[in-house]
C-alpha positions in Angstrom: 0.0 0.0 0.0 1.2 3.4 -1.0 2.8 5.5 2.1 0.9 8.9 0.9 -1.7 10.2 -1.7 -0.1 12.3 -4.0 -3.5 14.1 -4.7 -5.8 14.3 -1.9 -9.5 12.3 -2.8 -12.6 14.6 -2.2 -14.5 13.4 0.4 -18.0 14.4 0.9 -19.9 14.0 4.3 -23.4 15.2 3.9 -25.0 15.5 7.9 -23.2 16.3 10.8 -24.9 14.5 13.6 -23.0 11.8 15.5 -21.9 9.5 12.9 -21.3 12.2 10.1 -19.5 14.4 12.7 -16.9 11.3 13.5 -16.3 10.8 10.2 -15.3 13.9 9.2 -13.4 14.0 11.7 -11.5 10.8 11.1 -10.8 11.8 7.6 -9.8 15.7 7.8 -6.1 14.7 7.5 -6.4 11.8 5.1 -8.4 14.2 2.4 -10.2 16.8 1.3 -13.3 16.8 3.5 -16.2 19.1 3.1 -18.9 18.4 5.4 -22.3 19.5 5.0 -24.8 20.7 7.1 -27.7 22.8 7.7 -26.3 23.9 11.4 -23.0 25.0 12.9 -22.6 22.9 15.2 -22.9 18.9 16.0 -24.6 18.0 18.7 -25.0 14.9 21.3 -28.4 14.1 20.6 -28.6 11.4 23.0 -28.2 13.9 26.1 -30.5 16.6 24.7 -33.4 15.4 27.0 -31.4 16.3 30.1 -30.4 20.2 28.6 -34.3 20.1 28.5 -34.2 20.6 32.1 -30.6 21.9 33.1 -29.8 24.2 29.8 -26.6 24.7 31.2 -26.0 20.5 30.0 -26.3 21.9 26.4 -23.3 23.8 26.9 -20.7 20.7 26.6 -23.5 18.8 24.7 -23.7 21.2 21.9 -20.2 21.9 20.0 -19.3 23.7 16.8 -18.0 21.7 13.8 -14.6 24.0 13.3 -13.9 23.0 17.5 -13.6 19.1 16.4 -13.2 19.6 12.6 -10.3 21.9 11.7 -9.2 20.8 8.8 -11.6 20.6 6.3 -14.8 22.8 5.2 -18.0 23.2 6.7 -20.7 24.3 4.5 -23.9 24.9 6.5 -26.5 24.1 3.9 -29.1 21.6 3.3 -28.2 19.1 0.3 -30.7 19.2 -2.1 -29.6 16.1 -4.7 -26.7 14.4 -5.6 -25.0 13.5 -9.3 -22.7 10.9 -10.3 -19.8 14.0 -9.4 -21.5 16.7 -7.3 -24.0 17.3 -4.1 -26.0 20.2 -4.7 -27.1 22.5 -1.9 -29.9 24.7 -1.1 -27.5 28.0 -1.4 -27.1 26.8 -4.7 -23.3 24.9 -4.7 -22.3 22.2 -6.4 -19.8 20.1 -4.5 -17.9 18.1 -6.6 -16.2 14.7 -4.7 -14.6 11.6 -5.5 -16.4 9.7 -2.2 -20.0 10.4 -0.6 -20.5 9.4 2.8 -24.7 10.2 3.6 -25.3 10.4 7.3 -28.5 12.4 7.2 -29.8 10.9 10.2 -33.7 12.1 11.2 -35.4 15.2 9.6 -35.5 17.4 12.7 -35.8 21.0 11.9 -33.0 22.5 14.6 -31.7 26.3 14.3 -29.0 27.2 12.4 -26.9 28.4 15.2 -25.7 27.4 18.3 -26.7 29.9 20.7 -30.1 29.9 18.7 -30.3 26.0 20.2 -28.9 27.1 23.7 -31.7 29.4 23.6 -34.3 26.7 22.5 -33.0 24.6 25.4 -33.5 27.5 28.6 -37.1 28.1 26.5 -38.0 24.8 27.5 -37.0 24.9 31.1 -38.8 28.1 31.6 -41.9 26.1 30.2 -41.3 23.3 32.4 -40.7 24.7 35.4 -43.5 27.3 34.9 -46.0 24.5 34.3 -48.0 22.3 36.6 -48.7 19.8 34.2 -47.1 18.7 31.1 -48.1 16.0 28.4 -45.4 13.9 26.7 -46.3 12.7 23.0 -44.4 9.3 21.9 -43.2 6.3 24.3 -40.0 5.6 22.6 -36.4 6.4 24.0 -37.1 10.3 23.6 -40.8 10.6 25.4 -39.5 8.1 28.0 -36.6 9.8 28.9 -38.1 13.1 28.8 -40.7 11.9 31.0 -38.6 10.4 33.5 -36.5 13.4 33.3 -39.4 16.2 34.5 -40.3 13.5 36.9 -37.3 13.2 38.8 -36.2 17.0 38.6 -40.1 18.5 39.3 -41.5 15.7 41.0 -44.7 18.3 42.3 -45.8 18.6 38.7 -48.5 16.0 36.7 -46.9 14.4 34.0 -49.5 12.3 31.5 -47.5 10.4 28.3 -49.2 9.2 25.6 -48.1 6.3 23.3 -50.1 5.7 20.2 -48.5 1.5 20.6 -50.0 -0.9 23.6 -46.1 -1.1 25.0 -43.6 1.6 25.7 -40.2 1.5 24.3 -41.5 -0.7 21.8 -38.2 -1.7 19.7 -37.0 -3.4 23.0 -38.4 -6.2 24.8 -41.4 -6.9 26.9 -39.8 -7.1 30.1 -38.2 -3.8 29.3 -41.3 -2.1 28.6 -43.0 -3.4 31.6 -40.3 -2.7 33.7 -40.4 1.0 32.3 -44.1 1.4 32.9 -43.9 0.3 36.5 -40.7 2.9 36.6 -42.8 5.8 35.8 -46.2 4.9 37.4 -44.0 5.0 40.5 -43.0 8.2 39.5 -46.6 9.2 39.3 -46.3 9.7 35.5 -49.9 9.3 33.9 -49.3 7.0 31.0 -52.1 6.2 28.5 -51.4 3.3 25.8 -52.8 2.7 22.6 -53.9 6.3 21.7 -52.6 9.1 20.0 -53.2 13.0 20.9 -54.7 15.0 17.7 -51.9 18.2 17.8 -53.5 19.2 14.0 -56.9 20.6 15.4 -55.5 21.7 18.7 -55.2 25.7 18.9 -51.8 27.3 21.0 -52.5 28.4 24.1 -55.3 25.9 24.4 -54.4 23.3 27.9 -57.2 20.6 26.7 -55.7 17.9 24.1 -58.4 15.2 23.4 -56.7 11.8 23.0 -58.2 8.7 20.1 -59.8 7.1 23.0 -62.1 9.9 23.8 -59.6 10.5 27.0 -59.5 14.5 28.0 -56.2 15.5 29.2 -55.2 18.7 30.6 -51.2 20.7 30.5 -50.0 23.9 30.4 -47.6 22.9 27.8 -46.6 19.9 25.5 -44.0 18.2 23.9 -43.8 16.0 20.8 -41.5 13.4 21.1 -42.8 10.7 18.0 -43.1 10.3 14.1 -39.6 12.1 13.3 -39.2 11.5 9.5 -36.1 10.0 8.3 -33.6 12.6 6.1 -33.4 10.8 3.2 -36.6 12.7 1.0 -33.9 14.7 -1.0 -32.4 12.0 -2.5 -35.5 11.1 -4.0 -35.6 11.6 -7.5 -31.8 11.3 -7.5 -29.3 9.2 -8.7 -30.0 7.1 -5.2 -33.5 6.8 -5.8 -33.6 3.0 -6.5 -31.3 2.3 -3.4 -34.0 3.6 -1.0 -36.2 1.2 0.7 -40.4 2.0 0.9 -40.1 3.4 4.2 -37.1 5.6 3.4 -34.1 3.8 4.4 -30.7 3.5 2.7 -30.0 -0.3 1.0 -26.2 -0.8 1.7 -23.7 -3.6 1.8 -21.2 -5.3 4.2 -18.8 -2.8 3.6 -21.7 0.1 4.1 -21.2 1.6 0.7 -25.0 2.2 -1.0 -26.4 -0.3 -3.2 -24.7 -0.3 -6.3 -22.6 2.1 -5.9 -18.4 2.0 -5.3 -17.4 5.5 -4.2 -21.0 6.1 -1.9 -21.6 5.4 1.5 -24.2 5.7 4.0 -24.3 5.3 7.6 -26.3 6.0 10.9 -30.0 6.2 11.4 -30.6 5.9 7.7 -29.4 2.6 6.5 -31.5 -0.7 6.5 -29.0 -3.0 8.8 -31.9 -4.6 11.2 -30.3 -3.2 14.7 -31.9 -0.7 16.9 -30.8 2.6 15.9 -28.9 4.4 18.6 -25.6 6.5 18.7 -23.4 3.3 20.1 -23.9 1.8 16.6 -23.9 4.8 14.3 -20.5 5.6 15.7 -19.5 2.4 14.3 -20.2 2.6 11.4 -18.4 5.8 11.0 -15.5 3.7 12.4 -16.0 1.0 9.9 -16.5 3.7 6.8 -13.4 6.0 7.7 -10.9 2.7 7.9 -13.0 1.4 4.3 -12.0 5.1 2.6 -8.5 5.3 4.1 -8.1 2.3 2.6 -9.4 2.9 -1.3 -7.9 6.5 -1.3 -4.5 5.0 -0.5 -4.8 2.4 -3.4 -5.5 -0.6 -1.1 -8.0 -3.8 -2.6 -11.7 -3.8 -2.2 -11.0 -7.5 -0.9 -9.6 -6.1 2.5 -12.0 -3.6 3.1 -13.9 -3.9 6.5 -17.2 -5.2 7.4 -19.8 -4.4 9.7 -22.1 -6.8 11.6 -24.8 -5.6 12.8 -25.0 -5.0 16.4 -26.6 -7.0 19.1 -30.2 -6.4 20.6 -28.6 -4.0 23.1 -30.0 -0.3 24.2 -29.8 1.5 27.3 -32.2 4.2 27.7 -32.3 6.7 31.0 -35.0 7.3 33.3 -34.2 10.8 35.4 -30.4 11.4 36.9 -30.1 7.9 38.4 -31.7 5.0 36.9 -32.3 3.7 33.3 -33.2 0.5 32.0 -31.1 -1.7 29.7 -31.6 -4.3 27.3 -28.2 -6.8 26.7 -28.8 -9.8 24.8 -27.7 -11.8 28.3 -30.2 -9.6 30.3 -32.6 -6.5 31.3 -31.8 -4.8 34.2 -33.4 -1.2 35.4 -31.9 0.8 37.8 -29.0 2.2 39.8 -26.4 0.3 37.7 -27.4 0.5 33.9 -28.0 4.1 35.4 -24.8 4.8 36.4 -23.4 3.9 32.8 -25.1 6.3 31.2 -28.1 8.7 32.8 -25.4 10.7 35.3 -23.8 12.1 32.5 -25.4 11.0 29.0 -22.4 9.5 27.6 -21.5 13.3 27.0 -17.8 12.8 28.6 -17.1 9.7 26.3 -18.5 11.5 23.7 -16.6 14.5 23.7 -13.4 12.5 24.4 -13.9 10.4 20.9 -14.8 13.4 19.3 -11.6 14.6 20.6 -13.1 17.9 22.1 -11.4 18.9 25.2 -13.0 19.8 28.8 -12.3 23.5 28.2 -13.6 23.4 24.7 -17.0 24.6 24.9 -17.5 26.5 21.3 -18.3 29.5 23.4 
C-alpha cells in the first residue's frame, strides 16, 4: 500500500450528527473533507433530554464543527440532490467529490446556530418549570426519557404520556417495557397506551388535548417526542432513488457503501441494517466507513476492506439522573447500575473524548 496520496480524494460527508460528525473527523487529515450541514454545530443528541431541564447540560453537549473539525470545510446548507460527481445544496453549490458518505440521520428541523439551540434549550426549562402539568407525546427512548426526566427534577408537577402503541419502548423487549411502565407509574407519570393525541386541530394556548380514546387530558404545555421523519426525502428523484427502501431507508452492503454504488456510502439512522438505531452503533459505522475510505484513497484492494455486523439487541435508555433500564442480549436490568453507565452524564464525557473535544472546549 502506497505511504501517501499524491492528490488528496474529495470526500463528501453530507449531515453532521454523530456518525457524520466522527467521520469527518476521522478523515480531515487523510483528504479533502467538506462536510455538509444545515447547522454549525454537532450535537449529542442522545443527552438533549437532560439540557431540557438543566440548559446549562447543552453547553458541553452542543459543539461547533470547526472546535472538532479543523481541517476541512463546513458548509452549512441543506443538500438538495446528488450526481454521479456533485452534491447540490440549497445555497445553490455544487460540490464536486470523489467519495460520498450520507449520514442524514432524522429530519429534525434545529436552528441554524448554536446559541439559537442554547436558547431553544433555557425556552423549554422556563416552560417546564413554569408548568404544573405537562403531556409527553411518543413512548420511545425520547418521550420516555423526557418523561422520567421532568419526573425526577419536578416531581410536584402532573406528567401524562401518551403512546399511540400498547407497549412503551416498543423496539426493545417486553420485560423492558414493563419494567419501564412500572418505573414511571411510581413516578406518578400518567401513562395512556394505545392512543394518539390529535396536535393538528389543537389551537396554542389551548391546555385541553383530546386523546383517540375519547380520553381529556389537561397541560400547560406539550411536547412531541414521535413520528420524526427519516432525512433521506432529497435523495428522492436522485441518482439514489432505486437504493432507498419504501419506508425511506438507505440499501447498503457489508462494507456500508450504498447499493450499487463503489465510491458512496451511508451510515447511521438511515441505513437498513436490522439493529436498533442508537448513537453506540452509528459511531461504528463511522469507524468502519473512515478505515474502508483510508483504505481505497490510498490504493488498497476492495478485498480487504472492513465489514460491519450488525449490532446486538442492546440499548440503554435513562430514566431521570439515576436509573435507566437496559436491554443486553444476556439480560434487562433497570436501575442504579445501567444508570450509572449512562443517565449521570449522558455518555457526554465519552463523547466528547472520541470526538476529541477537550474539557475546556466549549465552542463558546
Amino acid at each position: 500500500m502506497a505511504s501517501k496520496v499524491e492528490k488528496k480524494s474529495k470526500v463528501v460527508v453530507v449531515g453532521g450528527g454523530i456518525a457524520g460528525a466522527l467521520l469527518a473527523k476521522s478523515l480531515q487529515f487523510h483528504a479533502d473533507v467538506v462536510l455538509i450541514d444545515p447547522k454549525e454545530y454537532f450535537e449529542i443528541t442522545y443527552a438533549n433530554l437532560r439540557a431540557k431541564v438543566e440548559p446549562s447540560f447543552a453547553e458541553r453537549s452542543v459543539v461547533k464543527h470547526s472546535d472538532y473539525f479543523t481541517k476541512g470545510r463546513i458548509v452549512v446548507a441543506y443538500a438538495s440532490g446528488v450526481t454521479e460527481t456533485e452534491v447540490l445544496t440549497s445555497n445553490g453549490e455544487c460540490i464536486p467529490y470523489d467519495y460520498l458518505v450520507i449520514a442524514t440521520g432524522n429530519d429534525d428541523s434545529y436552528p441554524k446556530s448554536r446559541s439559537k439551540r442554547l436558547e431553544q434549550y433555557q425556552e423549554d426549562f422556563a416552560n417546564i418549570k413554569s408548568a404544573d402539568s405537562v403531556l409527553v407525546i411518543g413512548g420511545g427512548s425520547t418521550g420516555v426519557e423526557l418523561a422520567g426526566e421532568i419526573a425526577v427534577d419536578f416531581p410536584e408537577k402532573k406528567v401524562t404520556l401518551v403512546h399511540k402503541n400498547t407497549r412503551l419502548l416498543d423496539f426493545m423487549g417486553q420485560k423492558a417495557s414493563s419494567k419501564t411502565l412500572d418505573w414511571l407509574v411510581s413516578k406518578n407519570v400518567k401513562v395512556i397506551l394505545g392512543q394518539t393525541v390529535d396536535l393538528k386541530s389543537h389551537q396554542d394556548g389551548d391546555k385541553v388535548y383530546k386523546t383517540s380514546g375519547g380520553e381529556t387530558i389537561i397541560a400547560d404545555c406539550h411536547f412531541f417526542c414521535a413520528g420524526i421523519p427519516l432525512g433521506t426525502k432529497w435523495l428522492k428523484e436522485s441518482i439514489l432513488d432505486d437504493a432507498l427502501t419504501d419506508g425511506g431507508r438507505v440499501m447498503v452492503d457489508q462494507h456500508l457503501r450504498v447499493k450499487g454504488r463503489k465510491n458512496i456510502f451511508a451510515i447511521g439512522d438511515i441505513t437498513d441494517i436490522l439493529e436498533i438505531k442508537q448513537g453506540l452503533f452509528a459511531m461504528q459505522h463511522a469507524n468502519v466507513t473512515a478505515k474502508n475510505l483510508k483504505l481505497l484513497m490510498y490504493g488498497g484492494k476492495e478485498s480487504k476492506m472492513a465489514t460491519y455486523k450488525a449490532g446486538p439487541d442492546m440499548a440503554i435508555v435513562s430514566l431521570g439522573r439515576k436509573d435507566a433500564v437496559m436491554q443486553s442480549p444476556m439480560s434487562t436490568m433497570i436501575g442504579r447500575i445501567p444508570g450509572f453507565m449512562k443517565s449521570s452524564d449522558q455518555f457526554v464525557g465519552k463523547t466528547r473524548k472520541q470526538m476529541g473535544i477537550d474539557a475546556s472546549c466549549f465552542g463558546l
